[in-house]
N, C-alpha and C positions, 0 to 999 in steps of 0.2 A: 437524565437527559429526557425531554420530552419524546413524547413518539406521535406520530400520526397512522390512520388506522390507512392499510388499503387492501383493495378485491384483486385477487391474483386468480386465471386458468388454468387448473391443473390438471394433466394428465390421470385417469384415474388408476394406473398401475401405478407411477410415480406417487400419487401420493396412499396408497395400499402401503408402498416402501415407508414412505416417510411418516406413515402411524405405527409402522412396525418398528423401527428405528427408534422413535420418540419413547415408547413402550419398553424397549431392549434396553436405554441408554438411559432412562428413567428424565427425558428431558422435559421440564414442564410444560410443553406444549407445541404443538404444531409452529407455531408464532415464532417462538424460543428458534426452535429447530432453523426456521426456513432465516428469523433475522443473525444467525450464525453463520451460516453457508453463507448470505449476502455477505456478512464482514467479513469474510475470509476470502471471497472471491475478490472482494476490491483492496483487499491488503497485497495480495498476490498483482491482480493487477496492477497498485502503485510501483510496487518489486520491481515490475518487469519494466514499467516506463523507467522508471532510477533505472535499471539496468540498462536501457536501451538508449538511456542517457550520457549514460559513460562509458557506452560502445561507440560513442557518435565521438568521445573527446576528444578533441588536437592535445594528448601530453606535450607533445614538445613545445608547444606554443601556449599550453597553459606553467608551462614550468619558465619558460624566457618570460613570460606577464610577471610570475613569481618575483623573480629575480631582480627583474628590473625594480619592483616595489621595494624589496630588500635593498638593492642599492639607494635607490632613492632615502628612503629612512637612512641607513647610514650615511650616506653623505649631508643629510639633515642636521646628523646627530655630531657630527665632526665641528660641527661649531663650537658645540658645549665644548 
């Protein structure tokens, strides 16, 4: 996958952590490190939108939509 380069501010205790890290964990590079935490924060992030999506759901009015679709096919299918 392509990549694009960019300039990030960082903390210099934070990134003291995140050379020692890189170092401990044998990860090849600052870059490696910081584009890992991003993809794990927006994977977690997507989670929790899904999550916060099917917190929001009407079941019972997603199961009557269901239903109704089911009959419909079936009575469709009554012809054959």
């Amino acid at each position: 996958m392509p990549k694009d380069k960019v300039a990030i501010t960082i903390e210099k205790d934070i990134l003291r952590e995140l050379d020692l890290m890189v170092k401990e964990k044998n990860i090849p590079s600052r870059s490696k490190a910081i584009e890992d935490a991003i993809s794990q924060l927006i994977e977690n992030w997507r989670k929790n939108r899904l999550y916060e999506q099917l917190r929001n759901l009407d079941v019972e009015a997603e199961k009557a939509e269901a239903e109704a679709s089911v009959d419909a096919v079936n009575e469709a299918w009554q012809k054959y």
